[in-house]
N, C-alpha and C positions, 0 to 999 in steps of 0.2 A: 164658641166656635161657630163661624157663618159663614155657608157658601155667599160669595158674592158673582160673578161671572163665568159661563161656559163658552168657549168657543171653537168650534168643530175644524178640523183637520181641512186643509184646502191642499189643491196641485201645487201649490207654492211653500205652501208650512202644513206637513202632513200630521204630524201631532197636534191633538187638540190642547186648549190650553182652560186652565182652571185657576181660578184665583180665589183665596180666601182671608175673611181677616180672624184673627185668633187674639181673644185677652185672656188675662190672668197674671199671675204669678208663677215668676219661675218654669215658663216654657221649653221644654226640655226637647221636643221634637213633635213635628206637623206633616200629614198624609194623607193619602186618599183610599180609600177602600171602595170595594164595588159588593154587591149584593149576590152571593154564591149560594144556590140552595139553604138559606135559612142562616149563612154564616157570611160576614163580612170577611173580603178579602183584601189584604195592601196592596200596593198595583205601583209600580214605581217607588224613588225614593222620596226619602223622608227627607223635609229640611226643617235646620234646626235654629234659621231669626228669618223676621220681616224681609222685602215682601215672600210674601207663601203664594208663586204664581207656579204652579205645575206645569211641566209639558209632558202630555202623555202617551207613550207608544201603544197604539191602537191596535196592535197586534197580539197584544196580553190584554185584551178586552175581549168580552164576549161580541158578538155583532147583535143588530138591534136595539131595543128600549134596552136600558138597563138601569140600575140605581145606583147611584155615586153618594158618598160622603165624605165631608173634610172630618180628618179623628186627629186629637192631641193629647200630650201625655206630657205632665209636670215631671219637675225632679225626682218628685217620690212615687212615682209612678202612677196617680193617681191621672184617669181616662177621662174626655168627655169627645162630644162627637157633637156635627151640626144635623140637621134634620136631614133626611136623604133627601137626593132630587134626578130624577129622572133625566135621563140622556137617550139620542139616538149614535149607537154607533154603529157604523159603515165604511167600509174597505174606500180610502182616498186613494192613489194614484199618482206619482209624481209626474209636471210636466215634463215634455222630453223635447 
């Protein structure tokens, strides 16, 4: 599991977007989790093939630095995760 790009909310596309690439066997479902007091949290939905490009509602984010991870999970449930990485989030604004 590997983050590969972040890209932050603008006046024009207010969700940030994430892109990830995921191998293995028998990919079963791919997501993002953020860093909550000591426990990872899922944050939008899961999808389940290629590509895993996320759009995320900024509004179920905490604001600020915060840490993001791409997490997948085979058919037999069996977890791994990509190394976390560090984001800033902050309140975008549509234009009007």
């Amino acid at each position: 599991v590997r983050f590969l790009s972040w890209q932050s909310g603008t006046p024009e596309h207010l969700k940030p977007v994430i892109s990830a690439s995921v191998e293995g066997d028998s990919i079963e479902r791919v997501w993002v989790e953020y860093a909550d007091k000591g426990h990872w949290v899922q944050v939008g939905r899961s999808l389940w093939k290629a590509p895993f490009t996320f759009s995320l509602d900024q509004s179920k984010l905490p604001h600020g630095k915060i840490l993001l991870r791409i997490a997948a999970a085979n058919v037999w449930e069996d977890k791994a995760a990509s190394d976390p990485f560090e984001v800033e989030v902050s309140p975008v604004h549509a234009n009007k």
